[in-house]
C-alpha positions as CSV (number, residue, x, y, z in Angstrom):
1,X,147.0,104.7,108.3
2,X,150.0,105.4,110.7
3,X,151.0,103.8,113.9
4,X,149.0,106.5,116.0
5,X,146.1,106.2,114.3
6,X,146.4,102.3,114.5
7,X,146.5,102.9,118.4
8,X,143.9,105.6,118.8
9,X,141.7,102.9,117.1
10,X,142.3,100.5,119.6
11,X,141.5,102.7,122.6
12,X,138.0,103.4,120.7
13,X,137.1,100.4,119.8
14,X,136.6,97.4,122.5
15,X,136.1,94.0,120.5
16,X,132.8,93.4,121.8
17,X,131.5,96.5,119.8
18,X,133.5,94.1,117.3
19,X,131.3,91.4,117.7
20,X,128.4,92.4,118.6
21,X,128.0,95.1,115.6
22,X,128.3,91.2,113.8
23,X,126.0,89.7,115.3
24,X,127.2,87.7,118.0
25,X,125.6,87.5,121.4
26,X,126.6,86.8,125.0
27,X,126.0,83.9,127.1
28,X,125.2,85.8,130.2
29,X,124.7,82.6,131.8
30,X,128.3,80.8,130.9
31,X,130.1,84.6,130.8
32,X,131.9,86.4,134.4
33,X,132.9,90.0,134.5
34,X,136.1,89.5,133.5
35,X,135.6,87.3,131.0
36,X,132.3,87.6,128.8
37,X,131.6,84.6,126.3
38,X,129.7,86.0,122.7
39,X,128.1,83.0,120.9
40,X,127.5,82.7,116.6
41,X,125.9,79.7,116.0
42,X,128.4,76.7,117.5
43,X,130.9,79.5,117.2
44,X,132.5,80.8,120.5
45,X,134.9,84.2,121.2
46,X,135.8,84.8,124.9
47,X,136.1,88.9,125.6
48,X,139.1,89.6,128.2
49,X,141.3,92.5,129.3
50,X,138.1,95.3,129.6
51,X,136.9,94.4,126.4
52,X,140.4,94.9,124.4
53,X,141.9,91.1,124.0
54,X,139.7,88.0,123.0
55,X,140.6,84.4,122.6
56,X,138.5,81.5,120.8
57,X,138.4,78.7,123.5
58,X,138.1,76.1,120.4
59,X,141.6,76.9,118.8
60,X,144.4,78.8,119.5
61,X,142.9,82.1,117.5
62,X,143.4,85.0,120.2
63,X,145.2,88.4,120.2
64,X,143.2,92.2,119.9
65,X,140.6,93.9,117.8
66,X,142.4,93.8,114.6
67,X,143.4,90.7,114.8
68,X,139.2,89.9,115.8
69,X,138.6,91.4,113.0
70,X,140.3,89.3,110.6
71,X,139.4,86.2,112.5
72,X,135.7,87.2,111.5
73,X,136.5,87.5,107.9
74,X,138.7,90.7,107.1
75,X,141.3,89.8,104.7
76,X,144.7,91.4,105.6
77,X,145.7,94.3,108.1
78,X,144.1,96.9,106.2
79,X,140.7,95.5,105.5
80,X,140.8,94.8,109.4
81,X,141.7,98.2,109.9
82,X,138.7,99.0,108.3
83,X,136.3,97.2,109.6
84,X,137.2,98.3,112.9
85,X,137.5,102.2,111.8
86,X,133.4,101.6,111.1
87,X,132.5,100.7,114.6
88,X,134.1,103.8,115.9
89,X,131.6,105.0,118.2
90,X,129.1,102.2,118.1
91,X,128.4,101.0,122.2
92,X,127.7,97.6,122.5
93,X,125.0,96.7,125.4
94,X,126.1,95.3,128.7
95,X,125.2,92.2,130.2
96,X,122.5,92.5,133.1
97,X,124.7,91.3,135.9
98,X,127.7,93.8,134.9
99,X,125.7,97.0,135.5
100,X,124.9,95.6,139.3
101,X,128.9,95.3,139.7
102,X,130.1,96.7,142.8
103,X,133.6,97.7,142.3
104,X,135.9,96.8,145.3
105,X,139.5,95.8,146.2
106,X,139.8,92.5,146.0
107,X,141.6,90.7,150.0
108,X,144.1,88.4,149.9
109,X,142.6,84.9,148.1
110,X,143.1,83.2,151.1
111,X,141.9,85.6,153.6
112,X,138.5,85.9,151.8
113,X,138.4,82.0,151.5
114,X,138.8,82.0,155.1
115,X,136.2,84.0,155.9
116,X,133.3,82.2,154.2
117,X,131.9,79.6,156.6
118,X,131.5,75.8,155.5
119,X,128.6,74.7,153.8
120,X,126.2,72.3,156.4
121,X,123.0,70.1,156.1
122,X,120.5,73.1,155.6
123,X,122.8,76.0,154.6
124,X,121.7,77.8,151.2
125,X,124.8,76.3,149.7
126,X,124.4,72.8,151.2
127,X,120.5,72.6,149.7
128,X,122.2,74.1,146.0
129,X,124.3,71.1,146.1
130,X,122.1,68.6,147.6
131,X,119.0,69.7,145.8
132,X,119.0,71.6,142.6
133,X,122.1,69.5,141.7
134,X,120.9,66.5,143.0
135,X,124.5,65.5,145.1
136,X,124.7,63.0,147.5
137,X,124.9,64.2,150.9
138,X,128.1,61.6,151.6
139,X,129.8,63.4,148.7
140,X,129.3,66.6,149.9
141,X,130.3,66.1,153.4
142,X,133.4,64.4,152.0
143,X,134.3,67.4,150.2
144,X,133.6,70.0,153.0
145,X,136.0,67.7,155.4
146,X,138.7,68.1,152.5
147,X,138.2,71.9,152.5
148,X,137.4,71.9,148.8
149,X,134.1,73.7,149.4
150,X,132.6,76.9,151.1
151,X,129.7,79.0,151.0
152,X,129.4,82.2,148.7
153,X,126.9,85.1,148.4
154,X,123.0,84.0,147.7
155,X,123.3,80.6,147.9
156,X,126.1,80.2,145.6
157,X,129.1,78.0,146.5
158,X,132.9,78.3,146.0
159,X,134.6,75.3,145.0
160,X,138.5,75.5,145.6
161,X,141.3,75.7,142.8
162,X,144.8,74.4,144.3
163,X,148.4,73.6,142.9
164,X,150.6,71.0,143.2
165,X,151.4,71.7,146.6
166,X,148.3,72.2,147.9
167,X,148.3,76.1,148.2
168,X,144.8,77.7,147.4
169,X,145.0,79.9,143.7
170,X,141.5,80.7,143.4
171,X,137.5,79.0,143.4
172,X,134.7,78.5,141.3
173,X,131.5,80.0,141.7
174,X,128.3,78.5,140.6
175,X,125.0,79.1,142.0
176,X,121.5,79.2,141.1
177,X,121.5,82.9,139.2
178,X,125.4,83.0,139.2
179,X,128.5,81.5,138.0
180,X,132.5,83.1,137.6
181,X,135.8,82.7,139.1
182,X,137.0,84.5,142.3
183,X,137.9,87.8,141.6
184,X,141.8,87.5,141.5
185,X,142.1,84.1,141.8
186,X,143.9,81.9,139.2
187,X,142.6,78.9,137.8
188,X,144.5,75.6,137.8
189,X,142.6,72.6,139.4
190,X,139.8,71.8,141.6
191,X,141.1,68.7,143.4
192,X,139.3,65.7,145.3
193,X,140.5,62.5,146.1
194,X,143.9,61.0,146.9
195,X,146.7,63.6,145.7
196,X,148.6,60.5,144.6
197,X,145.8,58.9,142.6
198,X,147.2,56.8,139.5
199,X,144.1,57.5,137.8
200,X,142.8,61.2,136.4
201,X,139.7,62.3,135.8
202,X,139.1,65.5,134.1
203,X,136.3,67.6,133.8
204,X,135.2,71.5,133.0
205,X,133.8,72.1,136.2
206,X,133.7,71.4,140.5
207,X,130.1,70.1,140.1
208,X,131.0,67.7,137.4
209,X,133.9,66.3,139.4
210,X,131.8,65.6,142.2
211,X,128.9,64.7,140.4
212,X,131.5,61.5,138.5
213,X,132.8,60.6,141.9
214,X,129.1,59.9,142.8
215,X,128.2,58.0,139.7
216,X,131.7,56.3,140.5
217,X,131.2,55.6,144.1
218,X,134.2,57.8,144.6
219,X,136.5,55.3,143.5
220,X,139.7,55.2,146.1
221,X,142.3,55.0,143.1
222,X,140.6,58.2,141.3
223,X,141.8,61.7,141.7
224,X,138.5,64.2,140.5
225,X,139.9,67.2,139.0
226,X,138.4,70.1,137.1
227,X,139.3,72.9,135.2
228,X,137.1,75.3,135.6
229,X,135.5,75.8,132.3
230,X,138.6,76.5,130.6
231,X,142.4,75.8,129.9
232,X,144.7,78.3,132.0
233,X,148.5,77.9,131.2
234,X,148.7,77.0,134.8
235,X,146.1,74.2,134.2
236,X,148.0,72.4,131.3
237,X,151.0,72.7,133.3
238,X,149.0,71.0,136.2
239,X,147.8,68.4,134.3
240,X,151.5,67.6,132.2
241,X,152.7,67.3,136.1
242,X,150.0,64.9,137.6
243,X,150.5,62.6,133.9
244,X,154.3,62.6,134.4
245,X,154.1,60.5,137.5
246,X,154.6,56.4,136.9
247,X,151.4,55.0,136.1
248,X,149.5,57.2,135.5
249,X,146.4,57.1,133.8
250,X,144.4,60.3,132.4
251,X,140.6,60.5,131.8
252,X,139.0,62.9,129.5
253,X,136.0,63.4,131.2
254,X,134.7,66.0,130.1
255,X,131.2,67.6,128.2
256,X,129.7,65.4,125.8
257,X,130.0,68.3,123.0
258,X,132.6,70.4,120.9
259,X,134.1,71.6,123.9
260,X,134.5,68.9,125.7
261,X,135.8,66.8,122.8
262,X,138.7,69.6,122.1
263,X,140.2,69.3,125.9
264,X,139.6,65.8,125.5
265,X,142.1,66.0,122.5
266,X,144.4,68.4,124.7
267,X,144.1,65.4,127.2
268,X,145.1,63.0,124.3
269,X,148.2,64.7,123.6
270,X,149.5,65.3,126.8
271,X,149.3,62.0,127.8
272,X,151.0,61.0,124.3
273,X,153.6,63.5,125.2
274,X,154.4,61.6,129.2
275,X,153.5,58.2,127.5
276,X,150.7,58.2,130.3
277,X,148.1,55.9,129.8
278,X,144.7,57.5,127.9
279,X,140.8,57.4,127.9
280,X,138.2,59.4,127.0
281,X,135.0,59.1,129.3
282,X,131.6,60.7,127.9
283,X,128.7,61.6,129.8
284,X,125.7,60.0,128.1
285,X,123.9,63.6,128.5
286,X,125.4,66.9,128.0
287,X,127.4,66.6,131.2
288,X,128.2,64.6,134.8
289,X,125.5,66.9,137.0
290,X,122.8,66.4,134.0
291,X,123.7,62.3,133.9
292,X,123.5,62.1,138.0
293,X,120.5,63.8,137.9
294,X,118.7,61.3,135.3
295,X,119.9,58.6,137.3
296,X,118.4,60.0,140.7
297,X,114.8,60.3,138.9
298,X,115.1,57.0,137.3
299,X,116.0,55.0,140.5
């Protein structure tokens, strides 16, 4: 097979026809548009790019089609080269949500943030907090007087993703029938508590951040961080900065599962690498919102 065939395969074949054709599904509920999350057993493959890249967010497996294709079993080039020559025409089936999408030029990250009111005792957003996720109403108005929180579409709320210097990059958007990243934005860290905090906790999402400081009594020395559900460049960087400061010490707070016990080793290293101090802090459930939760109903 020569080098145009090679790429006239690539332009027919996305790699969730790939996946799907073996059997993998998506997890409509943990996927966005841009990046759609296909499940085999406690096996994970994140789709990106339109369907032509992919990355496994439990090594560091990523790269196209053919190199999907070897990752799910093909043994060289040429077998993978195969394998993808036999989906050639097959069209996997599109998550619910993506056929509602409403293609539109994303405004400038800020400007859109700006525009979205803040959430308040009774808004949509405020009772999605407050209710379904069972946070305290002190912890959300702390984090609405910070600017870490507005209000999205249908209830939803956007939870904000700054750098170093404070400069918004993007939010997190989790609702009652949603959840994604703002179109255009960039993930690095959802923020709250004292910028120079000597102590780090990190978790995979806004709601779990807020949900420790509650559990915590949002402790005055803690700085609550998330990454969003995943592990940006940006975000590593983020996190190598905040464990290079003197005394520093760096919580791996995140999921009780595979997950959340492979960024607890990225965690690990990076503080063995800054000789910051390390510990790894599991929820007793599957995560921080779940383990609030059971302590609301119990008291």
């Amino acid at each position: 097979m020569d080098k145009r065939e090679i790429e006239e395969l690539r332009e027919k074949v996305g790699c969730a026809a790939l996946l799907e054709k073996d059997g993998w599904k998506v997890d409509v509920k943990e996927s966005t548009r841009r990046a759609i999350k296909y499940r085999c057993e406690s096996n994970i493959v994140i789709v990106i790019h339109q369907g032509r890249g992919w990355f496994d967010p439990l090594s560091p497996a990523k790269g196209d089609v053919f190199s999907l294709a070897e990752h799910l079993g093909a043994e060289g080039f040429v077998e993978a080269c195969e394998r993808v020559a036999d989906v050639v025409g097959f069209v996997p089936s599109a998550p619910v949500w993506q056929r509602s999408a409403t293609p539109r030029a994303p405004g400038a990250i800020a400007e859109r943030w700006g525009h979205r009111p803040k959430p308040r005792p009774g808004s949509r957003a405020w009772s999605y907090l407050a209710g379904e996720r069972g946070l305290p109403a002190g912890i959300v108005k702390q984090a609405v007087a910070c600017d870490r929180l507005r209000e999205g579409p249908q209830g939803s709320i956007w939870a904000a993703h700054s750098d170093s210097a404070g400069a918004l990059t993007g939010w997190e958007e989790r609702g009652p029938e949603w959840r994604g990243f703002a179109t255009g934005g960039a993930k690095e860290l959802f923020r709250f508590g004292p910028a120079g905090s000597e102590r780090i906790c990190i978790t995979e999402a806004a709601i779990d951040a807020l949900s420790l400081a509650a559990i915590e009594r949002l402790r005055p020395d803690t700085l609550y961080v998330s990454t969003g559900g995943g592990w940006s460049p940006a975000t590593d960087h983020a996190i190598r900065n905040l464990a290079k400061r003197a005394n520093v010490r760096l919580v791996a707070a995140t999921d009780n599962n595979r997950q959340g016990d492979i960024y607890a080793d990225r965690v690990r290293a990076i503080a063995g690498e800054t000789s910051a101090e390390y510990t790894r802090s599991r929820p007793r459930t599957d995560d921080w919102n779940e383990d609030l939760k059971a302590l609301t109903a119990s008291a």
